[in-house]
N, C-alpha and C positions, 0 to 999 in steps of 0.2 A: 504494500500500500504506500504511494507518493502520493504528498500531496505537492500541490502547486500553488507558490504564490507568487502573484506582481506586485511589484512596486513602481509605484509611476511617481514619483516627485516632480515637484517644481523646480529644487533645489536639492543640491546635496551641498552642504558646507564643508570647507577641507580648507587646511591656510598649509600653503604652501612656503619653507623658509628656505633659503639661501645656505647649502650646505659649503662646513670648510675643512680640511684637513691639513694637519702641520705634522713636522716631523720634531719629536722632543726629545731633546737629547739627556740623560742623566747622569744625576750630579748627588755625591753623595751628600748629606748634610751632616751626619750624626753619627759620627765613627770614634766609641770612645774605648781605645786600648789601655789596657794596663800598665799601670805606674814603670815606667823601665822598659815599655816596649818602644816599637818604631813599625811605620809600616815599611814594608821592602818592595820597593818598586812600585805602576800605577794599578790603580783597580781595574780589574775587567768587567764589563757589563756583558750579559749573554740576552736579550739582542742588545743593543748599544745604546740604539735609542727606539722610542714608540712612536707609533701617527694615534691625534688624538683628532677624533672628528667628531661635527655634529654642527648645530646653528653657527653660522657663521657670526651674527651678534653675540656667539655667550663662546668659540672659540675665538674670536679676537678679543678677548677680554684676558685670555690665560697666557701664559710666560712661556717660551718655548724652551726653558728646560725646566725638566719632573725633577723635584729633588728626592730623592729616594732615603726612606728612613729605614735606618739599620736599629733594632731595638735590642740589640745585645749591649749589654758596658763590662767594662775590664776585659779587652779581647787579648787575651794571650796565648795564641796560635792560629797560624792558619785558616781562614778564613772562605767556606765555601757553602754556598745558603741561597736559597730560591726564595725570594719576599714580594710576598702581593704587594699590587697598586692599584689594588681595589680602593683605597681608603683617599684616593685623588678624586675620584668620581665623585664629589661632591653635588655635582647636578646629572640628575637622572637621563639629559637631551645629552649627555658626551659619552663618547666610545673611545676603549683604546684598543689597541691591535692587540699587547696582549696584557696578561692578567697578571702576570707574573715577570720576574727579570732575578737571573742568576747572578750574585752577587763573589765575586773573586778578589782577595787577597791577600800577599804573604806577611806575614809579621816578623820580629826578632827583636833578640832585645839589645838594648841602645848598648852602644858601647862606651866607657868610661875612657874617661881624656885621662893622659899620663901628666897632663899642666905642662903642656907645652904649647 
């Protein structure tokens, strides 16, 4: 049993916006190593950076690079960690490419001056 229905309107309403994509590069903000450490060499981003798209009024509003929060403190070793950015989506109209971004770096600890 189907049934059948029409719809005839006068109008369908629909608001059409001006879509934008940018390429965001990431930056860490918040890398707090332990007393005596150092990082060794730069961080790697796994992908490096995201496209963040959606209204183009509410993405030219946002900064083209994602600061990325690391929520570990006192990092004394090696560092290798998959961290949502989910928590950037603050308006429900933006998309990022992805959800996640692989966070890489090496640590050691600082070496003491002889006073020279």
């Amino acid at each position: 049993n189907v049934s059948r229905i029409s719809v005839n309107p006068q109008q369908i309403p629909f608001d059409i916006k001006l879509q934008k994509w940018i390429h965001m590069q990431l930056d860490p903000t918040s890398i707090s190593l332990d007393k005596g450490y150092v990082r060794d060499k730069q961080i790697m981003f796994e992908p490096d950076s995201v496209v963040v798209s959606g209204p183009k009024s509410v993405v030219m509003l946002i900064n083209n690079i994602l600061k990325v929060k690391v929520p570990f403190k006192g990092i004394d070793k090696n560092f290798d960690e998959s961290l949502n950015l989910n928590y950037y989506l603050n308006n429900p109209l933006l998309k990022l490419s992805h959800d996640k971004v692989n966070v890489k770096f090496n640590v050691r600890k600082r070496q003491k001056s002889n006073g020279r």
